[in-house]
N, C-alpha and C positions, 0 to 999 in steps of 0.2 A: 982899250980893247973891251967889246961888250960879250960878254960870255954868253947871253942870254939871247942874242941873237944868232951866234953859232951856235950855238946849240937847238937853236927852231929852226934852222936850216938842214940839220943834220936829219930833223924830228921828220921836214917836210921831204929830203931824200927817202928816207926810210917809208915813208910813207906811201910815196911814189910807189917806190920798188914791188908792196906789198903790194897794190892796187894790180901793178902790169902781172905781178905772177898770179893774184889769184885770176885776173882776165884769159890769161893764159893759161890755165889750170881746166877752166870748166870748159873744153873742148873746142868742137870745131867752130871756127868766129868765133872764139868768146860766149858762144852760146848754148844756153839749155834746150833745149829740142821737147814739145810736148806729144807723145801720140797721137792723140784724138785730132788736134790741129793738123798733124803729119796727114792722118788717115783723110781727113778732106780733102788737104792740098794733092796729094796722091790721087783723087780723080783727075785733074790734071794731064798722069803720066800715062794715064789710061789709055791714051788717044795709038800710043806706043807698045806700051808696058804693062803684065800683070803682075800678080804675084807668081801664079802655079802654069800659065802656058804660057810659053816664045809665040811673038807676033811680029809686030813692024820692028820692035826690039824684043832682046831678052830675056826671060822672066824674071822676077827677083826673089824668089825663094833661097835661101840661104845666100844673099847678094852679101850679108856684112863677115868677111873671113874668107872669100871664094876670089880666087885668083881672076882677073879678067878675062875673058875672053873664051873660057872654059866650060859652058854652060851648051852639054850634049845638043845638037841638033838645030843651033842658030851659026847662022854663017857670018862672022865677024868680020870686021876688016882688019887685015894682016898685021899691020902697024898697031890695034888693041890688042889681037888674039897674040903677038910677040912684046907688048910690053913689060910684061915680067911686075904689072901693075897689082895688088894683092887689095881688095877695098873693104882698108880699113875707114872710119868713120873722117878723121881725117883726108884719106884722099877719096872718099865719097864727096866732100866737102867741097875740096878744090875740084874734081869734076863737073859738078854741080855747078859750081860758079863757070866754069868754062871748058868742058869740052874738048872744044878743037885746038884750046891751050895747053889743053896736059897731052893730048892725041893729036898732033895734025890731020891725019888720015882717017880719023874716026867716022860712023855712019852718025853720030849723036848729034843733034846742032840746035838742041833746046836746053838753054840755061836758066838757071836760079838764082837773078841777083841781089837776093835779101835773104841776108846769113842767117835770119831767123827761121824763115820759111825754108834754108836747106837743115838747120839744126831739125826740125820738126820734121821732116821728111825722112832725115836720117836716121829719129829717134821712130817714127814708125815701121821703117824698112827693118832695123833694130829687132824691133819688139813683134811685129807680126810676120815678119817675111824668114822667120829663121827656118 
């Protein structure tokens, strides 16, 4: 029996383990989110979206804590305005990547398929849209 290779097997579990939780620790995807990055990509959402007025979508003034579909004076589709969805940075997250996967019925149908670029969005919407 070699001890010394159970025991680096055990080393390379343990190690494992620490790797997937802290990935899983720092948020949505895995990912740190930077403002300023956010704040560019967010021209983008523009075409839709502001901060402070409802347009084709919207606004997002206090979007991170405010229940879906709740946002006085935009006419939702019923299937959002009843999902009982509350967006936190997480299901900002999973939005963002898909839409009409978290909503079928949703008006939304622009995705974000690079979790870094929704982490940055999400840390802008965060920090400036409160």
């Amino acid at each position: 029996m070699n001890v010394w290779s159970n025991s680096a097997g055990r080393r390379s579990t343990a190690s494992l383990a620490f790797a997937i939780t802290l990935l899983c620790a720092s948020g949505p995807a895995g990912a740190t989110g930077n403002v300023a990055r956010g704040q560019t990509l967010y021209k983008g959402c523009a075409d839709c979206h502001s901060i402070d007025e409802n347009g084709v979508g919207p606004m997002h003034k206090g979007v991170v804590g405010r229940k879906a579909g709740s946002v006085a004076g935009y006419d939702y589709s019923p299937d959002l305005k009843n999902s009982g969805i509350v967006w936190t940075e997480d299901n900002l997250d999973k939005w963002l990547t898909g839409p009409q996967a978290m909503v079928p019925e949703t008006k939304m149908f622009f995705d974000v398929p690079d979790a870094q670029d929704r982490a940055d969005i999400i840390a802008y919407l965060k920090e400036k849209a409160r």
